[in-house]
C-alpha atoms as one frame of an Amber mdcrd trajectory, in Angstrom:
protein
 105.992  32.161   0.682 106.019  33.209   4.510 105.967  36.826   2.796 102.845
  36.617   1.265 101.597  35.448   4.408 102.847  38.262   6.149 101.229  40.461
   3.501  98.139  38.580   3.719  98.049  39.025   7.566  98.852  42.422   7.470
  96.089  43.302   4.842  93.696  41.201   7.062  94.377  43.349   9.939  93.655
  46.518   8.324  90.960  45.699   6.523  88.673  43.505   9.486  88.788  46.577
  11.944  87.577  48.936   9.871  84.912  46.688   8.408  83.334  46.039  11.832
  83.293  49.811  12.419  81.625  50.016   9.253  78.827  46.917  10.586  78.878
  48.629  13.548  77.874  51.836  12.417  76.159  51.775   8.838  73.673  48.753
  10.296  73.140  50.061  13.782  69.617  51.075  13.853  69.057  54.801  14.446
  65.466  54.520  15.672  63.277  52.146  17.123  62.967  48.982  15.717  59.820
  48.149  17.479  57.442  46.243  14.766  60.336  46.982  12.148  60.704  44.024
   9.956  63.312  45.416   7.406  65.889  47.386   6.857  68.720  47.248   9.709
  66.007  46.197  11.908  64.913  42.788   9.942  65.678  39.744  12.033  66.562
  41.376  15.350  69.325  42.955  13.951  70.792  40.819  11.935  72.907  42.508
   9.478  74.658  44.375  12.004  75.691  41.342  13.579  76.403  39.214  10.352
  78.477  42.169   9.027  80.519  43.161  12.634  80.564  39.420  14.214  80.776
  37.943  11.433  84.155  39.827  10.365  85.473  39.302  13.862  85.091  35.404
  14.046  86.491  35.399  10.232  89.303  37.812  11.474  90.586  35.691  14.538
  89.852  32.409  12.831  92.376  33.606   9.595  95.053  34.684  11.576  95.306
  31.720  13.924  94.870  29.111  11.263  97.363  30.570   9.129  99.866  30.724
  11.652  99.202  28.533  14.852 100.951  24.663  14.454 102.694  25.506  10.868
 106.108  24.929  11.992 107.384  27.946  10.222 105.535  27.596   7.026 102.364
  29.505   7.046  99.068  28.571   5.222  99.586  31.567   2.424  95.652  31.066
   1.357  94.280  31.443   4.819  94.352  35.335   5.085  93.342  35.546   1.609
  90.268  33.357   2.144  89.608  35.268   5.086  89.532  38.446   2.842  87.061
  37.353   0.205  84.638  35.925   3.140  84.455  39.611   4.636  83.894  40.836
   1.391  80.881  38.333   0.746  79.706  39.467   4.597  79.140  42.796   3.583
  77.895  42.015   0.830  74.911  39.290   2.615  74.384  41.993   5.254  73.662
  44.412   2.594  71.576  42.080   0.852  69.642  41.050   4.135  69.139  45.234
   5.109  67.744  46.146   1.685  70.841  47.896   0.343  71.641  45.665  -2.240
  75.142  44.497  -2.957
């Protein structure tokens, strides 16, 4: 089981980093966002900062619940949890810019 966990780390490491670049940079807004109410501007920014903090709180949160205080025997479901609420991140942030899912 502590193999899957591993796994589950590891994939949650590759895969947070490179969705925060993507918050980071597919939500930043370009222009102004003076009297812009949607698109990456709607709600003061908010999908760039659902998509890039969100993934970074779900990131560090993942990978210290599934291994901090186990005693040796990692929560396998944490990273894997972790995972799936990234995915539905990007997928809200898209929602909440206009891009769809």
């Amino acid at each position: 089981m502590r193999g899957f966990a591993l796994l589950g780390t590891v994939l949650l490491c590759v895969v947070a980093p490179v969705v925060i670049g993507y918050g980071l940079t597919a939500f930043a807004p370009t222009g102004s966002c003076d009297y812009a109410v949607s698109g990456v501007c709607s709600y003061g920014r908010l999908p760039m900062i659902v998509v890039a903090g969100g993934t970074a709180l779900v990131w560090a949160v993942s990978v210290v619940v599934t291994w901090a205080g186990t005693g040796g025997r990692p929560r396998v479901y944490v990273p894997y949890l972790g995972l799936v609420a990234i995915a539905a991140l990007v997928s809200l942030g898209r929602a909440e810019a206009g891009l769809g899912s």
